[in-house]
C-alpha positions as CSV (number, residue, x, y, z in Angstrom):
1,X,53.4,4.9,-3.1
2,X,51.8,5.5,-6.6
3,X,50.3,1.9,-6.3
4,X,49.3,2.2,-3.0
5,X,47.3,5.5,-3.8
6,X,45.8,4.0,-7.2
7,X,44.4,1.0,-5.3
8,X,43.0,2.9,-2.1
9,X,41.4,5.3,-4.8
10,X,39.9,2.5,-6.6
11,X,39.1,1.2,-3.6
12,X,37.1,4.5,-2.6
13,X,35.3,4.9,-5.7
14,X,34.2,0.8,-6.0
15,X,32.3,1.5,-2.4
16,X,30.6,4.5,-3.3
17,X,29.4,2.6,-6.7
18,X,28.3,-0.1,-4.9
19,X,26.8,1.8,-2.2
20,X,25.3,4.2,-4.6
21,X,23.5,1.0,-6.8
22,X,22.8,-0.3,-3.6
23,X,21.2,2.6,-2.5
24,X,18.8,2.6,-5.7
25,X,18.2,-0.7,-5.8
26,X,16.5,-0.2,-2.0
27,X,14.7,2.6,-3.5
28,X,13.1,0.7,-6.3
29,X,12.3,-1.9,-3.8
30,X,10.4,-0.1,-1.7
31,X,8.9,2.1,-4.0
32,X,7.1,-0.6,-5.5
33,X,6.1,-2.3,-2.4
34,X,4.5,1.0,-1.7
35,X,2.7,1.3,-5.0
36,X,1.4,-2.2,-4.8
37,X,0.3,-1.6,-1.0
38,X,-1.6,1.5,-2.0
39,X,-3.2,-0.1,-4.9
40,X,-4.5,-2.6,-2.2
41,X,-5.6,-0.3,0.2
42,X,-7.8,1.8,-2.7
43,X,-9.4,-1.5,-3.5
44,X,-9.8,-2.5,0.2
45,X,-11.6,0.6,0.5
46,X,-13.8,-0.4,-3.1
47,X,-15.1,-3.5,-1.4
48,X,-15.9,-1.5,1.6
49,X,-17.8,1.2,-0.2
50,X,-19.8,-1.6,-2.3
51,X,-20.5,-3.4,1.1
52,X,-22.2,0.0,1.9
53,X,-23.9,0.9,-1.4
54,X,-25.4,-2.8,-1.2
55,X,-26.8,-2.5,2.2
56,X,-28.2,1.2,1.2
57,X,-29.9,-0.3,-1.4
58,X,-31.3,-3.4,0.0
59,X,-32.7,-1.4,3.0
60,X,-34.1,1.4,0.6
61,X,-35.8,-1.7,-1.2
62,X,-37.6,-3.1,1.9
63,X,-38.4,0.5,3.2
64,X,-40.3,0.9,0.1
65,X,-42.1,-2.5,0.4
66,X,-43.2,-2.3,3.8
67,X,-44.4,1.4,3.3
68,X,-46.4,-0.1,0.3
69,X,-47.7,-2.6,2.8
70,X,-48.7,0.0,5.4
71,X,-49.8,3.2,3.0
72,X,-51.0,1.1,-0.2
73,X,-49.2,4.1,-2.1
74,X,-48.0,2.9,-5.6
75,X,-45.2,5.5,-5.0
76,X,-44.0,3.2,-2.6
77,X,-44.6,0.1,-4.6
78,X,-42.3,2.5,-7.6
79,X,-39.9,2.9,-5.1
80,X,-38.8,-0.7,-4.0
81,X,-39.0,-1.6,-7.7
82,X,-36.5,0.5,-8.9
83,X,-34.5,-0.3,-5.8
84,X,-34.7,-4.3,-7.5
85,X,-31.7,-3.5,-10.2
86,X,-29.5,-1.0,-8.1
87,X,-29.3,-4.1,-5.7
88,X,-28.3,-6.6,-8.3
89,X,-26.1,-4.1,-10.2
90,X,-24.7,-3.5,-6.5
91,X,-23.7,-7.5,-5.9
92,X,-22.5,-7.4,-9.4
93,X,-19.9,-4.8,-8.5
94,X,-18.9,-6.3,-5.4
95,X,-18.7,-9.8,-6.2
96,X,-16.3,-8.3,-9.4
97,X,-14.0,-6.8,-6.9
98,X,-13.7,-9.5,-4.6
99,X,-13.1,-11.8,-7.0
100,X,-9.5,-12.7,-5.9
101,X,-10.2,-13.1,-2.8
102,X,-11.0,-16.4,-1.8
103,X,-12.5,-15.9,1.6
104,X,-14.4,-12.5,1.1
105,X,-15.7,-14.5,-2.2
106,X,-17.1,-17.2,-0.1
107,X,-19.1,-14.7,2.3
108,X,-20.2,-13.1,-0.6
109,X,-21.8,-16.0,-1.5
110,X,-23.8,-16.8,1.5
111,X,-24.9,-13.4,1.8
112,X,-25.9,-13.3,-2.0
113,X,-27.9,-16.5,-1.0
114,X,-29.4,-14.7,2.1
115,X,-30.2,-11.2,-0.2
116,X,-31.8,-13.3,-2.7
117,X,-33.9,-14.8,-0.1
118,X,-34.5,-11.3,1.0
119,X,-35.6,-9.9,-2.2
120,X,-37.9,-13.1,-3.0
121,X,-39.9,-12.4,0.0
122,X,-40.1,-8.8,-0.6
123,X,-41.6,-9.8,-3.9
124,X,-44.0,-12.3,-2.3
125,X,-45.3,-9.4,-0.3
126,X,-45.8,-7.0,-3.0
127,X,-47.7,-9.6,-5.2
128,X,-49.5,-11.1,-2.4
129,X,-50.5,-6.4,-2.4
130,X,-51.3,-6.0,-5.9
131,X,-53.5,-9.3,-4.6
132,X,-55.4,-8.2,-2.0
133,X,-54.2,-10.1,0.7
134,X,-53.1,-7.3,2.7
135,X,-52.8,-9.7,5.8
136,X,-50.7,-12.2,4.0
137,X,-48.6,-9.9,3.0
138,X,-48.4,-8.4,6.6
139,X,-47.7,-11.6,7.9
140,X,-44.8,-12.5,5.9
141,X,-43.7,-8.8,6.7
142,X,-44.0,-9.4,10.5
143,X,-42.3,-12.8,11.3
144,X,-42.3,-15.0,14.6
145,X,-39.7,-15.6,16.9
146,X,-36.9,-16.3,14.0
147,X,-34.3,-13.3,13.7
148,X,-35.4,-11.0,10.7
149,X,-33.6,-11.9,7.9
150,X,-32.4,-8.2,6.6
151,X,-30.9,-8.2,10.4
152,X,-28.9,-11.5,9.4
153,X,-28.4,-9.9,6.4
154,X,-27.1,-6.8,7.7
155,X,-24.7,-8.9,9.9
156,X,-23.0,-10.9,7.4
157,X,-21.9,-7.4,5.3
158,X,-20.9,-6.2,8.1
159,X,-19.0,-9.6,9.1
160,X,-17.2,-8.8,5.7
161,X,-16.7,-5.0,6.3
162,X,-14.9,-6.3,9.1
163,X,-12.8,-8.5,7.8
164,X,-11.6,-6.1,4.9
165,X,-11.6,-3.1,8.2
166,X,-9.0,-5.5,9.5
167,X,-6.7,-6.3,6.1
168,X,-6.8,-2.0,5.0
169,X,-5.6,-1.4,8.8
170,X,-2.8,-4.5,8.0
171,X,-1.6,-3.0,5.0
172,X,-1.3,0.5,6.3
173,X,0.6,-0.9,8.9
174,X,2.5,-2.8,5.9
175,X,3.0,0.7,4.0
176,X,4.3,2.9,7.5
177,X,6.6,-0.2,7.5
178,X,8.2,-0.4,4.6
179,X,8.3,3.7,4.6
180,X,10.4,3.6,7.7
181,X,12.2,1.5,6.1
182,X,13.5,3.8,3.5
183,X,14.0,6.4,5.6
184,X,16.2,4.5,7.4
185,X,18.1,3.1,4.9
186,X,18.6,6.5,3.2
187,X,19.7,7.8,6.4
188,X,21.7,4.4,6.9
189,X,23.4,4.8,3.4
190,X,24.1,8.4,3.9
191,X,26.1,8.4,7.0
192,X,27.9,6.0,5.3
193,X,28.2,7.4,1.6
194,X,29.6,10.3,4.3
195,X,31.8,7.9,5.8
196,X,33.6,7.0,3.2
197,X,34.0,10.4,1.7
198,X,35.5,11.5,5.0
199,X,38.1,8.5,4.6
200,X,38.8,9.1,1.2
201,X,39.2,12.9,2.0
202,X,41.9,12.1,4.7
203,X,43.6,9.4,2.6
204,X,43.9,12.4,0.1
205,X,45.5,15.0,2.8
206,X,47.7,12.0,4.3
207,X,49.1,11.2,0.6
208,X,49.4,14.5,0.0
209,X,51.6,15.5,3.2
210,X,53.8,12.8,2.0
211,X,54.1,13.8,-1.5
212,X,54.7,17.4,-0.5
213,X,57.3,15.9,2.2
214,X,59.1,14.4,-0.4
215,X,59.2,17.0,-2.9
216,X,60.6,19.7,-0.1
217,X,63.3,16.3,0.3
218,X,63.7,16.4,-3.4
219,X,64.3,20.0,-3.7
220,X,66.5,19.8,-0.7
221,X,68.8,16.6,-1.9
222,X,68.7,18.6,-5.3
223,X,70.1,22.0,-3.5
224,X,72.7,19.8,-1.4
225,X,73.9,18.1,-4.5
226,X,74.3,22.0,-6.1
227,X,75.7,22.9,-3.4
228,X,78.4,20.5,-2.6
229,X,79.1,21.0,-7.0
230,X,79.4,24.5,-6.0
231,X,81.9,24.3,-4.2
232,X,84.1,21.9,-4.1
233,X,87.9,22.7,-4.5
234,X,88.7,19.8,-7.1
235,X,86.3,19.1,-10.2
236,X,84.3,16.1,-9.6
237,X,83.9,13.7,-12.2
């Protein structure tokens, strides 16, 4: 009975260690998936912010060059010039944080191409100002049939806004996921942490009833024993 007690007891407290590591472990696990999810979801949202702050600057730049073109106010001319570094200081932050990314890096590229197509013909027009050829400059300002090129500009940032749009919405998805996941399994290793603490608890209360059965036995064998001792008519032994 002893033996049969020590190994169900051992038994019991091996599961609930190996649940309870088990248990951890899961936490661990998902804990870190969660970090390293939300460390890529504040840099999906980086690229996305510097996809905005380089479109904002490129657009202040040309606003400021064709304003020159139409007011011949140097305060414009001022304007797109200092507009000229916060664009390139702009790229340089973006293409820094999309470095790893293989695809994202190689649409950075063609629109770096198309911006510093942009910006050359912005500077054409402003020198073709300080010039005098006010109708050169319009002209290369007012295109032909071609698309304008800050429109295909404009397109291909927001091609990429997309595309990193579509990967923060994946990896939220990711995070909820593995989230749920937890809570599952912490519910899923409770019920059973519970489980086996209600087995253990009636293996307890079953081996106690029988211990208790045969000590009341015990006594009563002992008081039979006394009694038949007692009195008997002829010594025994």
């Amino acid at each position: 009975m002893r033996r049969v007690e020590r190994i169900a007891g051992g038994s019991i407290v091996a599961a609930t260690v190996a649940i309870v590591l088990g248990s951890l472990t899961l936490v661990v696990w998902t804990q870190t998936g969660l970090r390293e999810e939300l460390v890529s979801i504040r840099h999906t949202h980086d690229v996305v912010d510097a996809l905005v702050g380089v479109e904002e600057a490129l657009r202040d730049g040309e606003d400021g060059a064709r304003a020159y073109a139409l007011t011949g106010d140097r305060r414009d001319l001022e304007h797109y010039q200092s507009e000229l570094p916060v664009i390139g200081s702009r790229l340089s932050a973006l293409r820094d944080l999309i470095a790893a990314q293989p695809p994202e890096l190689d649409r950075f590229r063609n629109v770096s191409a198309l911006i510093g197509q942009e910006t050359d013909r912005l500077a054409r027009v402003t020198s073709y100002l300080e010039a005098g050829a006010h109708d050169r400059a319009v002209a290369l300002l007012v295109r032909g049939d071609d698309p304008p090129l800050f429109d295909t500009i404009e397109i291909a940032l927001h091609g990429m806004r997309d595309a990193e749009r579509a990967d923060l919405h994946e990896r939220r998805v990711r995070a909820n996921g593995i989230s749920t996941w937890l809570v599952r399994g912490s519910i899923v290793v409770g019920a059973v942490l519970l489980a086996i603490l209600a087995i253990g608890c009636l293996l307890a209360y079953s081996m106690l009833r029988r211990r208790r059965a045969a000590e009341t036995g015990l006594r009563d064998s002992e008081r039979l024993i006394g009694s038949i001792f007692d009195h008997a008519q002829v010594g025994i032994g």
